[in-house]
VOBA-1610 file (N, C-alpha, C; in pm, whole numbers, padded with zeros to 5 digits, always signed):
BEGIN
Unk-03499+02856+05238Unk-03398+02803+05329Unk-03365+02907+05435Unk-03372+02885+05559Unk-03337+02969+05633Unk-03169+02963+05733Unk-03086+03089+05688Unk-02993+03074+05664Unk-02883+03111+05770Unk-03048+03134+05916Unk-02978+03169+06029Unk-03007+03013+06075Unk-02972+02951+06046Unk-02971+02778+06144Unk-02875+02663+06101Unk-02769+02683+06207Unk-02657+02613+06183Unk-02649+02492+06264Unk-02585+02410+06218Unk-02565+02274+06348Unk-02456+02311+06446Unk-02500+02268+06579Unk-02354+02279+06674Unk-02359+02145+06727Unk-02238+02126+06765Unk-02154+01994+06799Unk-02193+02021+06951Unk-02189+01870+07029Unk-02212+01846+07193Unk-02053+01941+07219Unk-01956+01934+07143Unk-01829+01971+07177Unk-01796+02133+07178Unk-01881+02205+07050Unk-01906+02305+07024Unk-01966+02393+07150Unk-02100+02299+07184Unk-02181+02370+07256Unk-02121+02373+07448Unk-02043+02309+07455Unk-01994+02276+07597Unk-01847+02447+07588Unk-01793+02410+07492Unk-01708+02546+07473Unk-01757+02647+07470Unk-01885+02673+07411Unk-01938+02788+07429Unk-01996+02851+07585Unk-02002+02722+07668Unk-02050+02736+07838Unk-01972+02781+07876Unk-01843+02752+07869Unk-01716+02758+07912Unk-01670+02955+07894Unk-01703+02937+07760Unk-01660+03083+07748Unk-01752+03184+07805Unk-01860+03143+07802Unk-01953+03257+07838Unk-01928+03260+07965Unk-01843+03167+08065Unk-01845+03196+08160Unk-01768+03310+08182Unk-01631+03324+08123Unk-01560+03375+08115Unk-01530+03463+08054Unk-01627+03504+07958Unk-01647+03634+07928Unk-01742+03754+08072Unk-01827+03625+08140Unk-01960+03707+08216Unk-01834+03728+08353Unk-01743+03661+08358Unk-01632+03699+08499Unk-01643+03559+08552Unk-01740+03519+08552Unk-01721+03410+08640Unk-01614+03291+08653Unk-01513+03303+08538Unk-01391+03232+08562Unk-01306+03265+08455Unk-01205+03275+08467Unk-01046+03292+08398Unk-01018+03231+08289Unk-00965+03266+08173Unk-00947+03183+08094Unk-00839+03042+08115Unk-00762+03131+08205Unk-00665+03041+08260Unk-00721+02873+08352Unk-00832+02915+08383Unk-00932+02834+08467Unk-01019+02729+08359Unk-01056+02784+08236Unk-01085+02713+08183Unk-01041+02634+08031Unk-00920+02662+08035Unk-00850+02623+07931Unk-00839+02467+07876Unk-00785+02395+08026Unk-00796+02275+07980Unk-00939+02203+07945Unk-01037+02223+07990Unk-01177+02212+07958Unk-01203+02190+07791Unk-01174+02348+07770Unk-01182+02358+07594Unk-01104+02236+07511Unk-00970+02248+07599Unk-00892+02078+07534Unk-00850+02128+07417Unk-00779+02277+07399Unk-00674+02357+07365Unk-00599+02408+07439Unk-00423+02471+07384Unk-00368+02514+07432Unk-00432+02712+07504Unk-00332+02783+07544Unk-00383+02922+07603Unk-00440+03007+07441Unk-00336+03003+07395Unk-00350+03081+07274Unk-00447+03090+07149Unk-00466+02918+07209Unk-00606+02885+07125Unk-00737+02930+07168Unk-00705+02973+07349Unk-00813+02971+07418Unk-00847+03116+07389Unk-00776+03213+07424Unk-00790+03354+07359Unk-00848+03349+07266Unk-00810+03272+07113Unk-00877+03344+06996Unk-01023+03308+07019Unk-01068+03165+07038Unk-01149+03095+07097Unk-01297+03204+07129Unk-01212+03298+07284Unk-01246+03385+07338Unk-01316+03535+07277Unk-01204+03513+07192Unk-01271+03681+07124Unk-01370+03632+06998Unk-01370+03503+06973Unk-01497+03449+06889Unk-01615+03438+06953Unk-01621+03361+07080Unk-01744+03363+07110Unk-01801+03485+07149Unk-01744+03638+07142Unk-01792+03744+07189Unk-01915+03755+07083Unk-01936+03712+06957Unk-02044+03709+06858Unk-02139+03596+06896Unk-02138+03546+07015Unk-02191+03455+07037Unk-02179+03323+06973Unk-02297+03210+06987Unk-02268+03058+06957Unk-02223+03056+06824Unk-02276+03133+06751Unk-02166+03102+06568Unk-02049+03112+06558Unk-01994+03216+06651Unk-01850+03246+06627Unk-01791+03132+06680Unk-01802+03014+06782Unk-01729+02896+06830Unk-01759+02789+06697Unk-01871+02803+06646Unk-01886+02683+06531Unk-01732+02712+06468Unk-01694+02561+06403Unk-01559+02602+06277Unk-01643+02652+06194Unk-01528+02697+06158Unk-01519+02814+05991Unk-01570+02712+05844Unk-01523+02586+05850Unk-01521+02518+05754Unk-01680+02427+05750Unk-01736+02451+05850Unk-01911+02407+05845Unk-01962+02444+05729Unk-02056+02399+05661Unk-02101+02383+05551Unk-02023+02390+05441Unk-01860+02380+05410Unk-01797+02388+05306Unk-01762+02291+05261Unk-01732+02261+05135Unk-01672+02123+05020Unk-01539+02100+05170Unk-01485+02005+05197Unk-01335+01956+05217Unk-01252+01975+05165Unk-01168+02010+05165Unk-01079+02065+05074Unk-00933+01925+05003Unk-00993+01852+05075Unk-00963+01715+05021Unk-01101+01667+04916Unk-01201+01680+04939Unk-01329+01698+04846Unk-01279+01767+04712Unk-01260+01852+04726Unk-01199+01943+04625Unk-01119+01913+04532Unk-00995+01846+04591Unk-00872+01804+04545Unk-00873+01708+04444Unk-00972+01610+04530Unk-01012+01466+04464Unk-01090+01549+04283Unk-01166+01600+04342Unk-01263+01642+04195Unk-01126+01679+04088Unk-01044+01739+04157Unk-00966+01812+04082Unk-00881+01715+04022Unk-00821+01629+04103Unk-00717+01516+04072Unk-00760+01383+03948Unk-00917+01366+03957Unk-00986+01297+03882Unk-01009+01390+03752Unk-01042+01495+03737Unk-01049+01570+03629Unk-00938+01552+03522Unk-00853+01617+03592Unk-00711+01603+03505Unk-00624+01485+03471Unk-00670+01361+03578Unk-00655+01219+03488Unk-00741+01179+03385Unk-00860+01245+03410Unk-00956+01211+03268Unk-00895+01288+03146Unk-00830+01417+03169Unk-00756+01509+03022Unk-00628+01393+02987Unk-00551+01339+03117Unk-00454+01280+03093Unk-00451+01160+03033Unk-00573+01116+02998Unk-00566+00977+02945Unk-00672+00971+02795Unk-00728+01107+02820Unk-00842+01151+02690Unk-00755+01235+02547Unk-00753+01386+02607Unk-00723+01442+02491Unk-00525+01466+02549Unk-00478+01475+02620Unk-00348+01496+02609Unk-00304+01374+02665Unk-00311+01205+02623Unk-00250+01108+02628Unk-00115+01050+02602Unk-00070+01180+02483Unk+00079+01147+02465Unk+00174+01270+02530Unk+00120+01378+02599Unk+00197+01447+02652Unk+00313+01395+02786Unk+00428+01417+02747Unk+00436+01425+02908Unk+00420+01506+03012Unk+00495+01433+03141Unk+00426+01505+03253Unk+00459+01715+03257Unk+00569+01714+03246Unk+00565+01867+03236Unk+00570+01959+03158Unk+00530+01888+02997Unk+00465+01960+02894Unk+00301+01949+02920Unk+00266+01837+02969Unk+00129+01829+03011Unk+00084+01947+03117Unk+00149+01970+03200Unk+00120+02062+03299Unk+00103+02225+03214Unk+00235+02210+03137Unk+00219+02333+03040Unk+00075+02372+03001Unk+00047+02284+02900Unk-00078+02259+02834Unk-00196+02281+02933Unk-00193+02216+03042Unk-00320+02234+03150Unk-00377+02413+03197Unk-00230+02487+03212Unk-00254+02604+03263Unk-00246+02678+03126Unk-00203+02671+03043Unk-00226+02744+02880Unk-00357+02675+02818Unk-00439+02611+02816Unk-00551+02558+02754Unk-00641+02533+02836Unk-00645+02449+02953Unk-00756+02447+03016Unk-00751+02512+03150Unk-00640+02622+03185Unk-00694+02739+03301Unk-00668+02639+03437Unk-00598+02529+03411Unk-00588+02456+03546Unk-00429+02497+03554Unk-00411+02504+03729Unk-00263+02542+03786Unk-00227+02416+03895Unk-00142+02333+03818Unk-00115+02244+03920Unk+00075+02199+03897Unk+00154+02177+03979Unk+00264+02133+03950Unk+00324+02060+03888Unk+00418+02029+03835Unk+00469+01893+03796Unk+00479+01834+03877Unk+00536+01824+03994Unk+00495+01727+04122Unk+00361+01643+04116Unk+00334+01709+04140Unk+00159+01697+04148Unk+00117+01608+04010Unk+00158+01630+03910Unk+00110+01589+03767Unk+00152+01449+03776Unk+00321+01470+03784Unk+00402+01339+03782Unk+00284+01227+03926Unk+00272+01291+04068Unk+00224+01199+04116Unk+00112+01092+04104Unk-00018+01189+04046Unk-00112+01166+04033Unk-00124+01052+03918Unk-00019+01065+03815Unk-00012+00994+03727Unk+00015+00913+03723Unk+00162+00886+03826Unk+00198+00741+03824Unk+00077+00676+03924Unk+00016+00745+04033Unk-00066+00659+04127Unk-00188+00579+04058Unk-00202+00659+03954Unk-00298+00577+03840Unk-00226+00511+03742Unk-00127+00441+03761Unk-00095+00352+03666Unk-00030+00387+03517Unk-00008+00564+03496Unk-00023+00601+03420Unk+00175+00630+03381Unk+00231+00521+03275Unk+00397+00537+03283Unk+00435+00647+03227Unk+00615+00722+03248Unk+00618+00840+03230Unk+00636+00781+03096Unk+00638+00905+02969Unk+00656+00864+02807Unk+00755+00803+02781Unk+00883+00858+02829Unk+01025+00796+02820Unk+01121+00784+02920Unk+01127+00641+02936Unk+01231+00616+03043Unk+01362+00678+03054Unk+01372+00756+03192Unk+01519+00813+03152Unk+01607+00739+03187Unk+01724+00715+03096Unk+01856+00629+03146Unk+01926+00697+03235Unk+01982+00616+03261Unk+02105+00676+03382Unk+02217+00726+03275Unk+02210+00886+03334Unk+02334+00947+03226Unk+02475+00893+03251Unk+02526+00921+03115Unk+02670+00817+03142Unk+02786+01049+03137Unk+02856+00993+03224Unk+02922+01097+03260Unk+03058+01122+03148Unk+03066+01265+03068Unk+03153+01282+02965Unk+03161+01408+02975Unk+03282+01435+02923Unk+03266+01564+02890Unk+03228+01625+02756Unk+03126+01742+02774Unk+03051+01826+02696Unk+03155+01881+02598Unk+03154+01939+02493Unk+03245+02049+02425Unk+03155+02153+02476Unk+03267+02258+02506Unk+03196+02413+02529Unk+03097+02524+02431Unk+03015+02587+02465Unk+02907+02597+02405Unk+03031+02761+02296Unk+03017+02779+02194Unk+03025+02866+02152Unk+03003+03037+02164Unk+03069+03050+02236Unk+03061+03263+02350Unk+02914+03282+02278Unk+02934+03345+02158Unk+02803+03422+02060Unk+02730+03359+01976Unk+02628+03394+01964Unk+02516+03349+01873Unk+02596+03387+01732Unk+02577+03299+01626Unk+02635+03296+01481Unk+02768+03241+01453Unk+02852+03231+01568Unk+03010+03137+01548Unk+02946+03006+01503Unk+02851+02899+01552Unk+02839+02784+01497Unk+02723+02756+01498Unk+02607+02711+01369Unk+02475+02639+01360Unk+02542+02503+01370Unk+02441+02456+01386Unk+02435+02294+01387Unk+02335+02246+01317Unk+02302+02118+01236Unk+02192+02095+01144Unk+02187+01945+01149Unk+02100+01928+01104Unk+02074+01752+01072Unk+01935+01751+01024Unk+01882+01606+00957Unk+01786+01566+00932Unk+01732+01422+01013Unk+01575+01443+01100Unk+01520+01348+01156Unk+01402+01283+01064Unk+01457+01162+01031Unk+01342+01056+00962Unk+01225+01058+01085Unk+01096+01078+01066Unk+01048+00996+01215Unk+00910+01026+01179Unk+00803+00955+01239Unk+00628+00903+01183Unk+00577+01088+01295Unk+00644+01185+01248Unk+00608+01287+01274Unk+00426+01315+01302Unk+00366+01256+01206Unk+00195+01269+01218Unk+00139+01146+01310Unk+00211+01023+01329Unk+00169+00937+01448Unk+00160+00815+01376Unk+00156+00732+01403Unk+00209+00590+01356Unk+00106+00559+01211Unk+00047+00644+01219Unk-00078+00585+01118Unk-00063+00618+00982Unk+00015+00762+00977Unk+00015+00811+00896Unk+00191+00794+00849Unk+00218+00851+00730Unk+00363+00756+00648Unk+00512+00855+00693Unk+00609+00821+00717Unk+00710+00878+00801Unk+00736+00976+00670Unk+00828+01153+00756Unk+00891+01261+00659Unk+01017+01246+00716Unk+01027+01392+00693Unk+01186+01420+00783Unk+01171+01572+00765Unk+01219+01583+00946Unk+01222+01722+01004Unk+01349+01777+00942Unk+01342+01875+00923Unk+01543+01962+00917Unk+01526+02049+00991Unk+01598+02032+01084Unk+01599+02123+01226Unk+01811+02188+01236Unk+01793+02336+01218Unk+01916+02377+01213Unk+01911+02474+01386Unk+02025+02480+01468Unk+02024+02529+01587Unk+02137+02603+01602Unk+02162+02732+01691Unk+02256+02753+01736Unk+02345+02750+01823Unk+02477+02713+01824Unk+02547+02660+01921Unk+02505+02704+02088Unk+02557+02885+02047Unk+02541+02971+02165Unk+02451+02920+02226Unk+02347+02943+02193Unk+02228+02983+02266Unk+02123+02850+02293Unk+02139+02754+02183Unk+02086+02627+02222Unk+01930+02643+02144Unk+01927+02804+02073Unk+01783+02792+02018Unk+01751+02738+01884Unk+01629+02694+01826Unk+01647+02612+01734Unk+01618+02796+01608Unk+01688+02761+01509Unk+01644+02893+01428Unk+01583+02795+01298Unk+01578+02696+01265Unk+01430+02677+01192Unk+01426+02566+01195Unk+01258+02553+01116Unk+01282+02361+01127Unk+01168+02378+00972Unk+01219+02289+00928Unk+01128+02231+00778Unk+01089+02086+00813Unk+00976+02116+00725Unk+00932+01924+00724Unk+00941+01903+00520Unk+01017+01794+00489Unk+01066+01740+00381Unk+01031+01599+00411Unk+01007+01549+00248Unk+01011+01400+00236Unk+01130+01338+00328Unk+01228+01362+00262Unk+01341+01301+00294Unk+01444+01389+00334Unk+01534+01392+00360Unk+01660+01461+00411Unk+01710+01447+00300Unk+01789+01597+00234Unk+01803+01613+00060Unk+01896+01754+00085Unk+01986+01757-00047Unk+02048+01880-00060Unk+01927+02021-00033Unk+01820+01991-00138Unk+01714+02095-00128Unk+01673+02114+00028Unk+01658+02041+00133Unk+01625+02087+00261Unk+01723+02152+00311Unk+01839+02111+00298Unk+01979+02176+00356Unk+01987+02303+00318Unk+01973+02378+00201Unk+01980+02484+00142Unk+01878+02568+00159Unk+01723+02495+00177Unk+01621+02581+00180Unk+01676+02612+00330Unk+01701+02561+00439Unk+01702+02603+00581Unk+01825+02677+00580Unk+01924+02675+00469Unk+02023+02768+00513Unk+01960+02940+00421Unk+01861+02854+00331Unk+01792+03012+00236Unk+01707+03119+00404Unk+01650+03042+00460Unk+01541+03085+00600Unk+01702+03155+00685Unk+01802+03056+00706Unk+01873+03151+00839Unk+01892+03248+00777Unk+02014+03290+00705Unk+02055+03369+00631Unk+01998+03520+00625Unk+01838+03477+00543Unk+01792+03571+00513Unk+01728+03673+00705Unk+01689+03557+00733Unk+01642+03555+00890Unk+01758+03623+00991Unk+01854+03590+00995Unk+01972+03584+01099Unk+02075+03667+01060Unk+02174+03645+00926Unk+02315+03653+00834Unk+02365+03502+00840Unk+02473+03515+00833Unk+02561+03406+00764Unk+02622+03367+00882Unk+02621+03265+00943Unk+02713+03190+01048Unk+02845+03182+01031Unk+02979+03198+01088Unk+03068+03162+01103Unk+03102+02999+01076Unk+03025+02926+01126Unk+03106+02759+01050Unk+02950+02705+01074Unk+02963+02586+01056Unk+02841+02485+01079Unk+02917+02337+01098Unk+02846+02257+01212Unk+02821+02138+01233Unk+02766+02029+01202Unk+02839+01933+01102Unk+02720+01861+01022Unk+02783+01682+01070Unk+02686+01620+01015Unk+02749+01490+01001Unk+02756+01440+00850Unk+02798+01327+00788Unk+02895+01271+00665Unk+02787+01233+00560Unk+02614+01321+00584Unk+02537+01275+00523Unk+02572+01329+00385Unk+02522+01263+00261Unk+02592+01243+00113Unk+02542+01387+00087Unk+02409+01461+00150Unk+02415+01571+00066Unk+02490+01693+00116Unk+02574+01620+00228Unk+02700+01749+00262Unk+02829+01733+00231Unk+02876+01612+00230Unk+03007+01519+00174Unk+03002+01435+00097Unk+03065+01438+00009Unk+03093+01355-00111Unk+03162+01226-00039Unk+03097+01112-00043Unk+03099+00937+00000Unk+03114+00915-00073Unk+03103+00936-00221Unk+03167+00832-00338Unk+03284+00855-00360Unk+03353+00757-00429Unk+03496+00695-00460Unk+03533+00755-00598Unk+03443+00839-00655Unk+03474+00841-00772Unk+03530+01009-00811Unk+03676+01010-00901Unk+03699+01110-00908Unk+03684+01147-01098Unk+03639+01275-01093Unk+03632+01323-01200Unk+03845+01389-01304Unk+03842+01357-01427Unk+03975+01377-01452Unk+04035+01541-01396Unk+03913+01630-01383Unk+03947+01772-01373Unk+03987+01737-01203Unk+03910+01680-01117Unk+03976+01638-00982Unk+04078+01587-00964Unk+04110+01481-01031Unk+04244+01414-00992Unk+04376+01543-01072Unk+04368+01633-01194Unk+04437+01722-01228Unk+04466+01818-01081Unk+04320+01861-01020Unk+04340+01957-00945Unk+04384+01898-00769Unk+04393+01805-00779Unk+04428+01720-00671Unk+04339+01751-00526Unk+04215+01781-00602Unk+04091+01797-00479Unk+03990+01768-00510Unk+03848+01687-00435Unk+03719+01717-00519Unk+03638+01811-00515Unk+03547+01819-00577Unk+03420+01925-00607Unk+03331+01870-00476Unk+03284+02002-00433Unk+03217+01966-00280Unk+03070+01921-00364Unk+02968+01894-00264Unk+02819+01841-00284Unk+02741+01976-00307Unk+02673+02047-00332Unk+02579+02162-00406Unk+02581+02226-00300Unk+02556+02154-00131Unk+02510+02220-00066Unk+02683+02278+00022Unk+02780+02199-00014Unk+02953+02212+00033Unk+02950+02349-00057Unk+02919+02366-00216Unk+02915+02470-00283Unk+02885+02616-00217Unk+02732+02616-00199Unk+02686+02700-00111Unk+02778+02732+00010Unk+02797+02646+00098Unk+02871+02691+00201Unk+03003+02761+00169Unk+03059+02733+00136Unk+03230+02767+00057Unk+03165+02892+00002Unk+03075+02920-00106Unk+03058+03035-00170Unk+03008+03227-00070Unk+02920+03114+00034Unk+02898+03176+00178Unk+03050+03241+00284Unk+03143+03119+00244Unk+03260+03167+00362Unk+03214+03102+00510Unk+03140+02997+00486Unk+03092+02877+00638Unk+03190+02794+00610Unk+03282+02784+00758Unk+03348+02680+00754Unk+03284+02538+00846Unk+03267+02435+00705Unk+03217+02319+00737Unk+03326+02246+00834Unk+03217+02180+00966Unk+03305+02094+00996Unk+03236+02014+01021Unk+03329+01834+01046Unk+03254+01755+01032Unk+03260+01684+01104Unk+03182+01595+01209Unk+03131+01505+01337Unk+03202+01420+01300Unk+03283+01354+01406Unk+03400+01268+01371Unk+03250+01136+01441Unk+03177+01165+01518Unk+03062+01026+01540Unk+02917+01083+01585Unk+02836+00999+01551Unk+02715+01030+01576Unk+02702+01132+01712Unk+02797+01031+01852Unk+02737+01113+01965Unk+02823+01281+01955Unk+02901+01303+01831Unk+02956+01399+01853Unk+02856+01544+01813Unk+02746+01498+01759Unk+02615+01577+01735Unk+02522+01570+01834Unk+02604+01557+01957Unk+02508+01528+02136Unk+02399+01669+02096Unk+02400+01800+02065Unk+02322+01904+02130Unk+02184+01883+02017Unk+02197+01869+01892Unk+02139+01876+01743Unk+02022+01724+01785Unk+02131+01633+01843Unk+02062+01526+01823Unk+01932+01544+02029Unk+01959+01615+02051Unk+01899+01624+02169Unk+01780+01738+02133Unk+01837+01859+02049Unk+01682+01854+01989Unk+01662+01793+01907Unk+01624+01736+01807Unk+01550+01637+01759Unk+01464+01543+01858Unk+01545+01505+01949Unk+01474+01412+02037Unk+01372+01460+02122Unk+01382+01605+02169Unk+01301+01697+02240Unk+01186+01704+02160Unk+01213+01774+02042Unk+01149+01789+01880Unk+01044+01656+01891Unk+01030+01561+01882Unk+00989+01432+01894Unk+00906+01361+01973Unk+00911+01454+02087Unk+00864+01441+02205Unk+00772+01513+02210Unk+00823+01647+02220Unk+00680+01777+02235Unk+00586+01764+02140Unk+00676+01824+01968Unk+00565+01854+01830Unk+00495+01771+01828Unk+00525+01638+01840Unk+00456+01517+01775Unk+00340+01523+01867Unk+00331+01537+02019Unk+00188+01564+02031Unk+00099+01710+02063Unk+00198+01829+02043Unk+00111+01902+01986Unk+00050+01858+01877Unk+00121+01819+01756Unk+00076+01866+01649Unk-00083+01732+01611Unk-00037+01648+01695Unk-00129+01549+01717Unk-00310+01609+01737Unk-00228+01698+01902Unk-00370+01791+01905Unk-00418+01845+01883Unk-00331+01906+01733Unk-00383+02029+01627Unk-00479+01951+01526Unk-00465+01826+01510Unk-00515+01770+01413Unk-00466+01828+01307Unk-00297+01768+01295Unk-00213+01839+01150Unk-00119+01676+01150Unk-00168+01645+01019Unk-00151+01542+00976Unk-00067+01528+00827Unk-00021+01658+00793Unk+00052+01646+00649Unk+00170+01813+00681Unk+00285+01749+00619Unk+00417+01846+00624Unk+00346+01994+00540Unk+00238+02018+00475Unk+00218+02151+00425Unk+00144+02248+00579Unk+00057+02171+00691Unk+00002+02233+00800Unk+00091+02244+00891Unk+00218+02085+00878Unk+00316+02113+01041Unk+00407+02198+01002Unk+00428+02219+00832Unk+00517+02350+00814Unk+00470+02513+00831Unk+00368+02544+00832Unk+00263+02655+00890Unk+00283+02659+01012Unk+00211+02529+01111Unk+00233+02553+01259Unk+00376+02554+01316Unk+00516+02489+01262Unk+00624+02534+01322Unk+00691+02706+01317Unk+00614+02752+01186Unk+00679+02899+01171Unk+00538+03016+01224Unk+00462+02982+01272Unk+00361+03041+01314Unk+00343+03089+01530Unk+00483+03079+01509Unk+00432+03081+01690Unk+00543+02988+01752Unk+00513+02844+01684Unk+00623+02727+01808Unk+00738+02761+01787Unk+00858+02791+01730Unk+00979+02814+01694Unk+00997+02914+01855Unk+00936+03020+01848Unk+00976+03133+01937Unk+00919+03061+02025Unk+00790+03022+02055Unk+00751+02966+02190Unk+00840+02871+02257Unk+00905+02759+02163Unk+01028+02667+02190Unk+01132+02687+02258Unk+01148+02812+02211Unk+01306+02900+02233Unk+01281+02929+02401Unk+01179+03004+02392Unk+01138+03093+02550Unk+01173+02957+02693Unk+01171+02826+02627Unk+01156+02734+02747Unk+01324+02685+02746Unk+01345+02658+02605Unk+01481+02588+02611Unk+01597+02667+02536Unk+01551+02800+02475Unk+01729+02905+02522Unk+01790+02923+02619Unk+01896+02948+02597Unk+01934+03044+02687Unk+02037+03151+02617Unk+02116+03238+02741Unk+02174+03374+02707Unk+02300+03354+02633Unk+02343+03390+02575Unk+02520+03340+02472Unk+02564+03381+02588Unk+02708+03334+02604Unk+02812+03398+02682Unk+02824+03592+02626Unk+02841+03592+02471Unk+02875+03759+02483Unk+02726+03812+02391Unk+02686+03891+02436Unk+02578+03988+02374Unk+02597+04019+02256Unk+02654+04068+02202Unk+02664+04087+02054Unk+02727+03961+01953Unk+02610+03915+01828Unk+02662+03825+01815Unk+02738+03824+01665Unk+02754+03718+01622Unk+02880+03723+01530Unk+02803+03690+01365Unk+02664+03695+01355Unk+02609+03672+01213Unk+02686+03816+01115Unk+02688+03723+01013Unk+02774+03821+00888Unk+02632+03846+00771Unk+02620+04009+00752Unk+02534+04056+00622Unk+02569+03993+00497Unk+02481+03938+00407Unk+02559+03886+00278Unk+02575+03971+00190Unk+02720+04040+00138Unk+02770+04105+00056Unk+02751+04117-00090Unk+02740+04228-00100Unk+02670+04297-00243Unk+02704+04197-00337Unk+02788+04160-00330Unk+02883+04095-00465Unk+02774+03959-00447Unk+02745+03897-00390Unk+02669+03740-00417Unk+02516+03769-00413Unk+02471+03694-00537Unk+02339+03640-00588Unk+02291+03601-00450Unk+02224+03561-00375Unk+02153+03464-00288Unk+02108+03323-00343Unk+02017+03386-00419Unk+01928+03312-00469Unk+02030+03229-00592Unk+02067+03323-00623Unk+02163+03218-00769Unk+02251+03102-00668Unk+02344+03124-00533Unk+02441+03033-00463Unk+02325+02940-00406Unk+02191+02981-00359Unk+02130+02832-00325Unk+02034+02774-00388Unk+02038+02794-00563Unk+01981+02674-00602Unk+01926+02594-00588
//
């Protein structure tokens, strides 16, 4: 291929007359400006190009892809990931995923557009938020966890529903663990308070709702209760009380707005990571949540407590651990 032979344009080649005139004296740039059918400034640079002669007037972009050429390849690529292997992502965890796994850098703009122009709906419709006021987030990390248990087809519709136990801190909004359990049970409550504890210290209170293995719902009193004119808390009320956590308790569902917003986040993301891990049973998604995602989670959706030093308590010589969580 010979790599000195370029094409020039009738338009190309008439600009180049023009200039050479005006490089050889024979007329002004000023003289031949409108000719070129650019402004002056164009005509200058114009000028000091054709000093390399007829190549330097060719454009720059002769023999190159379009850069709309480009785009397209690019835009078609990543609807083929978007509808192949990351089908349940959304749009700006998808983008995540694109530049952490497959080395592509493109916006959420860009993601969101491309997607809907192909037909492609966002995962979850957002409602129109209804306007309330928030309770204030807790100054320091350790004044208040928050906890709950999510029933939900965690491995994907095919496979048989668990339940996440996801415990968080007020402050900071980060999640400090999550278990996968059959069911939501005293034993999950305790194992995730066995992980903070040992992990963190001892929280100042916790946030729960009226589920049976934190409050006693039955009607029934024992004779030593009605003597002592109180009841015996639930194993896991035990633990807490024996800890020095003061339980408190969600007067309504939406009053667990932050707990229940991760879960729902929780629900959204894991379920198709863990989809793309090909982890299909609570012994692998309990590996992959304490292996990396917990902290990776945090880095996107913490943030800073109001005060730096925070308020977790060491557990004191005097208590068993292991004997109070049973």
């Amino acid at each position: 291929m010979n790599t000195g032979v370029f094409r020039v344009s009738d338009k190309e080649s008439k600009r180049y007359d023009l200039l050479k005139k005006v490089l050889e004296g024979e007329l002004t740039l000023v003289q031949v400006t409108l000719g070129l059918g650019v402004g002056y400034r164009q005509a200058k640079r114009l000028k000091k190009a054709a000093q390399e002669g007829l190549k330097g007037v060719v454009h720059g972009n002769r023999g190159r892809s379009p850069a709309n050429k480009t785009e397209e390849g690019l835009r078609l690529k990543v609807l083929a990931l978007s509808q192949e292997k990351y089908s349940n992502f959304n749009d700006t965890q998808f983008m995540e995923e694109l530049a952490k796994r497959e080395g592509i850098m493109v916006s959420r703009e860009t993601v969101r557009k491309w997607r809907r122009a192909a037909g492609i709906k966002p995962k979850i419709k957002r409602k129109t938020p209804r306007h309330h006021k928030r309770r204030p987030r807790k100054a320091a990390e350790g004044l208040m966890m928050l906890w709950d248990g999510s029933p939900h087809h965690w491995f994907g519709k095919g496979n048989p529903p668990c339940c996440l136990m996801a415990a968080m801190d007020d402050a900071t909004g980060k999640a400090l663990s999550l278990l996968f359990v059959p069911h939501e049970s005293s034993w999950g409550y305790l194992e995730l308070l066995r992980r903070i504890v040992r992990g963190y210290g001892i929280p100042a209170s916790v946030y729960q709702d009226r589920h049976s293995a934190l409050r006693r719902n039955d009607d029934f009193w024992t004779i030593e209760e009605e003597l002592a004119g109180c009841r015996e808390p639930t194993q896991v009320g035990a633990a807490l009380k024996a800890l020095e956590i003061e339980p408190i308790f969600a007067l309504s569902p939406q009053a667990e707005g932050r707990v229940e917003r991760l879960l729902r986040t929780l629900q959204d993301r894991l379920v198709a990571l863990m989809e793309l891990e090909g982890i299909t049973e609570m012994g692998a998604a309990n590996a992959y949540v304490a292996n990396g995602f917990v902290e990776e989670f945090n880095k996107g959706f913490g943030e800073a407590p109001e005060q730096a030093e925070g308020a977790w308590r060491k557990v004191p010589r005097r208590l068993d651990l292991d004997r109070i969580l049973l």
